[in-house]
Every structure is written in C-alpha cells, then in structure tokens.
N, C-alpha and C positions, 0 to 999 in steps of 0.2 A: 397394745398387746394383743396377741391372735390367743383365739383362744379353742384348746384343744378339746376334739369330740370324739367320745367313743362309738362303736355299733352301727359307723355311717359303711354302708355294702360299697365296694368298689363297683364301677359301673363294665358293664362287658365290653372289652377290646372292638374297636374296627375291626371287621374281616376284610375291606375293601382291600387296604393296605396288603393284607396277607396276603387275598388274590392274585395281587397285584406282583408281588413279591413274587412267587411260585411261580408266574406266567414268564416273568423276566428271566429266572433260574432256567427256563426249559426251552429257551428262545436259542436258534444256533446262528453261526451269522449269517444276516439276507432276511433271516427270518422275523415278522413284527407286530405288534398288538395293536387293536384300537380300542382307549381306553374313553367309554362317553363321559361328558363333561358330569353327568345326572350321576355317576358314579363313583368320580373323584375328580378335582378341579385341574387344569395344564400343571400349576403350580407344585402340588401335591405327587403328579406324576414324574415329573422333572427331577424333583428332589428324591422322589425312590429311585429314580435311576442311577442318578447321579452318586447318591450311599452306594448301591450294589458296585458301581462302575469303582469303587473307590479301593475294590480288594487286588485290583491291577489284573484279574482275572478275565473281566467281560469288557466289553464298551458299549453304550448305546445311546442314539442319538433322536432326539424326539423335534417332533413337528405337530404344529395345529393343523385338523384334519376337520373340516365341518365342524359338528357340537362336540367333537372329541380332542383326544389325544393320540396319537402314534405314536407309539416307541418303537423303533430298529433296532437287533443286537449288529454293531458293527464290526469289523476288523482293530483287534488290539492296535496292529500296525497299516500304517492309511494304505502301504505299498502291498499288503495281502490281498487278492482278489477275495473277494463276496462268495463267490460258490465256494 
C-alpha cells in the first residue's frame, strides 16, 4: 500500500523545456536553434519538437550538431521553398 503525505512542496518546473518551447514558437522556416547537449539531451529536444510539430501548424526537423542539438522550422509542405 503507498502511503499518503501531506506538506510535501511541489518542486519548481524545468524552465529548459519552456525555453525551448518559446525559441521553437518564434522560429519561421529556414530559421534554427542550437540546443547544447549541458542544457537539454538530443532525446528531450526531438520529443519537444515533435509535441509542437503535432498541432499541424509548424514542422521541424532536428539534427546532431557537435555537443548539441539543431532544430529547423521546416516547410509544412516538402514542395514549399524555405525562404
């Protein structure tokens, strides 16, 4: 049986995440981040894309760049050019 506690403080939210979030919101396509690995893992990165990319709104497409991350916002459609 778990047993319940009261008075335990929630701990403070990641802001990485949020960062991370805002930079991709503000990205237009062509345009891209480099997210260092010391700040959040490829893994981690990938998967916030990929949630944001999921409103049919954005796309973007990430690559390992040295000790980081890359994200690209890319063309909805593959036949859109980039500028």
């Amino acid at each position: 049986m778990l047993a319940i506690q009261k008075g335990i403080p929630l701990p403070a939210a990641s802001h990485e995440l949020d960062a991370l979030s805002l930079a991709l919101r503000a990205l237009d396509v062509g345009d891209s981040v480099l997210v260092p690995d010391e700040d959040l893992n490829y893994r981690a990165v990938r998967v916030r894309a990929a949630k944001l990319g999921r409103s049919g709104e954005k796309k973007f497409s990430t690559r390992r760049e040295g000790t980081g991350t890359r994200v690209w916002r890319v063309p909805l459609n593959p036949t859109d050019d980039l500028a």
